[in-house]
C-alpha positions as a LaTeX table, in Angstrom:
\begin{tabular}{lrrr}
\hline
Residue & $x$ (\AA) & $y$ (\AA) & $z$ (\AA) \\
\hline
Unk1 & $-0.55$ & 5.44 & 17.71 \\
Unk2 & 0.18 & 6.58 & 14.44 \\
Unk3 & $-1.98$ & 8.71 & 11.98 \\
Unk4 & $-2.36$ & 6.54 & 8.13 \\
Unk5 & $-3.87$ & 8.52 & 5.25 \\
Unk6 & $-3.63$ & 7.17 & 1.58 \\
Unk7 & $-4.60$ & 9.21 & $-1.43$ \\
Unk8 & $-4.55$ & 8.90 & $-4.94$ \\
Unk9 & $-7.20$ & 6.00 & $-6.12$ \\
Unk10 & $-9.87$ & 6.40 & $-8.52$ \\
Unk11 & $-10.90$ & 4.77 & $-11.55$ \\
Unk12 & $-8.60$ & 3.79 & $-14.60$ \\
Unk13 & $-8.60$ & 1.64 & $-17.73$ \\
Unk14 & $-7.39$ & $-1.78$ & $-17.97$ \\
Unk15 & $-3.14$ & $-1.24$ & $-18.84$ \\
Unk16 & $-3.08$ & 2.02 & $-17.28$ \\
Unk17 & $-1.09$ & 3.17 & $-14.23$ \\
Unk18 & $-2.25$ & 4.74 & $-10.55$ \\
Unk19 & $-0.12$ & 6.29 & $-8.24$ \\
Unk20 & $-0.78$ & 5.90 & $-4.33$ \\
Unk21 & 0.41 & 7.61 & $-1.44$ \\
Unk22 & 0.43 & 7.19 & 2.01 \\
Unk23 & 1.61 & 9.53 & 5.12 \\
Unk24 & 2.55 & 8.34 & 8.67 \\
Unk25 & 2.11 & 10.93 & 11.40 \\
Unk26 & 2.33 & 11.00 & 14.90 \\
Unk27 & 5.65 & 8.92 & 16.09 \\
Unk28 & 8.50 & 7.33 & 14.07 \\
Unk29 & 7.58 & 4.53 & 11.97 \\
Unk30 & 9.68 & 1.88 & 11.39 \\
Unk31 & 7.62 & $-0.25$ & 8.44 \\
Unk32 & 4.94 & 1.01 & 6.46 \\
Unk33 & 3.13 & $-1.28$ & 3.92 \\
Unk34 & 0.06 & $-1.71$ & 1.71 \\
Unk35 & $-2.14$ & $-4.46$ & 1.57 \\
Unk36 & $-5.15$ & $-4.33$ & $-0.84$ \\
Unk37 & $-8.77$ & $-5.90$ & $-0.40$ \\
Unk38 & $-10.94$ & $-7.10$ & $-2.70$ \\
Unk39 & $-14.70$ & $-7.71$ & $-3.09$ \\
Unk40 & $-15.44$ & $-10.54$ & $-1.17$ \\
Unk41 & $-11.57$ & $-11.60$ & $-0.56$ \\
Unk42 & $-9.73$ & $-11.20$ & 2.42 \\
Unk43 & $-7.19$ & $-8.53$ & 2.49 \\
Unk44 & $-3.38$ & $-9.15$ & 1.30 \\
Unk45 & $-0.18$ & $-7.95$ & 1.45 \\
Unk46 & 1.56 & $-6.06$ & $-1.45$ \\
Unk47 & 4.20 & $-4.62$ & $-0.61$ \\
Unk48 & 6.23 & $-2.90$ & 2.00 \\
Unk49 & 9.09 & $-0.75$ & 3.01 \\
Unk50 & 11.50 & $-1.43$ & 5.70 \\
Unk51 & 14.95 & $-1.45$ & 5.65 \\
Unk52 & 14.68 & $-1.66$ & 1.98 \\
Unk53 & 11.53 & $-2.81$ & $-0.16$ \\
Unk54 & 9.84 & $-6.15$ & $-0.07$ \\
Unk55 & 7.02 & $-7.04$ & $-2.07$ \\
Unk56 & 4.46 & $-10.31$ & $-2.84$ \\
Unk57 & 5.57 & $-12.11$ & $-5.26$ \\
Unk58 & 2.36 & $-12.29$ & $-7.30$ \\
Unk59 & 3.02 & $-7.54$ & $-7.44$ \\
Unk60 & 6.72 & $-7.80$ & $-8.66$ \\
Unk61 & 7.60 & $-5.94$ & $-11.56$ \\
Unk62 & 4.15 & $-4.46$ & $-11.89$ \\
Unk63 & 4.16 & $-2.62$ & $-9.01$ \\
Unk64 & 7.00 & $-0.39$ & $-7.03$ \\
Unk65 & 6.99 & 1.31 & $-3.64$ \\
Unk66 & 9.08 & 4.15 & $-2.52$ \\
Unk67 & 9.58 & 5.94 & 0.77 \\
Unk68 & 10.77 & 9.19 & 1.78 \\
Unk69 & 11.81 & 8.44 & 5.52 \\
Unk70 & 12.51 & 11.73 & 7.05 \\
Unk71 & 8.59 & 12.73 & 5.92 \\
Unk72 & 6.91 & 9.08 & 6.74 \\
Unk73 & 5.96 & 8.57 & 3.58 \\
Unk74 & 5.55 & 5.63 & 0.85 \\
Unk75 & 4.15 & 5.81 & $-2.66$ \\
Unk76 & 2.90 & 3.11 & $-4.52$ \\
Unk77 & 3.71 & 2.96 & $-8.45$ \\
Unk78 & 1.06 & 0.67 & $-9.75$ \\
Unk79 & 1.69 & $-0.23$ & $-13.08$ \\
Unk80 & $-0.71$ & $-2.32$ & $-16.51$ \\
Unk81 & $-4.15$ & $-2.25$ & $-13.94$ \\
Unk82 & $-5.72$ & $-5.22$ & $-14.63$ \\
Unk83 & $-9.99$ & $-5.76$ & $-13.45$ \\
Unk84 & $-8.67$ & $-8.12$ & $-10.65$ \\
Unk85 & $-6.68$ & $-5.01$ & $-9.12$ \\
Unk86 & $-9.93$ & $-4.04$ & $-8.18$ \\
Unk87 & $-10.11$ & $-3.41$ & $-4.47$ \\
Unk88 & $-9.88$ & $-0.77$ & $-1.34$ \\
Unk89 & $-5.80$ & $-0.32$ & $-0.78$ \\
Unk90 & $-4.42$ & 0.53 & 2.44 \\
Unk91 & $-1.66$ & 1.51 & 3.88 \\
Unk92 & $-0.86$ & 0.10 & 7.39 \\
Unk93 & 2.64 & 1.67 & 9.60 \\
Unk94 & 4.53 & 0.18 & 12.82 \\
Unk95 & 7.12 & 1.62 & 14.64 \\
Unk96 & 9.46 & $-1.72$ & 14.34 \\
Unk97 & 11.60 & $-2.25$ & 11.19 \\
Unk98 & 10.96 & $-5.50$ & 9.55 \\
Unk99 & 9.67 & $-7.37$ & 6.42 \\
Unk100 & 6.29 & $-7.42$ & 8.17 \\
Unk101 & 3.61 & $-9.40$ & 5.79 \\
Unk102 & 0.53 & $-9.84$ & 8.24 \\
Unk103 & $-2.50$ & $-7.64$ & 9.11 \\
Unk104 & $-1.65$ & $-8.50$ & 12.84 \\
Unk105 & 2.24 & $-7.14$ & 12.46 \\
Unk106 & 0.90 & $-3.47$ & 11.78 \\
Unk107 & $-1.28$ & $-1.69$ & 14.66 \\
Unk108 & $-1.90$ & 1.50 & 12.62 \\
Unk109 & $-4.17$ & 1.80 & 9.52 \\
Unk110 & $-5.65$ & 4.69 & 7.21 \\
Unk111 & $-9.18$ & 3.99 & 6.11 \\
Unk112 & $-8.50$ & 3.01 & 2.46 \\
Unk113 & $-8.82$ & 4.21 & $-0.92$ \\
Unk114 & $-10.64$ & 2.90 & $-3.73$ \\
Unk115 & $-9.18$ & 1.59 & $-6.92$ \\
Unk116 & $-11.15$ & 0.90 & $-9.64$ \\
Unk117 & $-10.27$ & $-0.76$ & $-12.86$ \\
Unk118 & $-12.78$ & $-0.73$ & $-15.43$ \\
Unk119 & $-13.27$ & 0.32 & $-19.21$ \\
\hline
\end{tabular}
């Protein structure tokens, strides 16, 4: 299995901008990908990075990943915060390249960090 560990949360006014970053360890991943949860919601997909980037459609153009392969890595550019981005993010890896979407598709996981945006 494969070590996950996001940093770079916190808290941040409505229209500002957060940074997130993730780091695979362990084995060679093929997909990493975040997926966000909020309070009282069931966790979704955001975005991920295969092959090339793929995203939700509801996080285009506000947010962008980025991966540096050869150190297992992915950032996530998150860009005009709004309250409803409100949740724990995490970032999820498996060792197969694909434009994985599901909770199910990923079998490691870090243990989240906390966004929070409020004035």
């Amino acid at each position: 299995q494969v070590r996950v560990e996001e940093s770079g949360g916190g808290l941040v006014q409505p229209g500002g901008f957060l940074r997130l970053s993730c780091a695979a360890s362990g084995r060679s991943v093929g997909t990493m990908a975040w997926f966000r949860q909020a309070p009282g919601k069931n966790r979704e997909f955001v975005a991920g990075f295969s092959w090339t980037t793929y995203y939700a459609d509801s996080f285009k153009g506000r947010f962008t990943i980025s991966r540096d392969s050869a150190k297992n890595t992915i950032d996530l550019q998150m860009n005009n915060l709004q309250s409803e981005d409100t949740a724990v993010y995490y970032c999820a890896a498996r060792p197969i390249f694909g434009q994985y979407r599901e909770e199910d598709d990923f079998d490691s996981w870090g243990q989240g960090t906390q966004v929070t945006v409020s004035s």
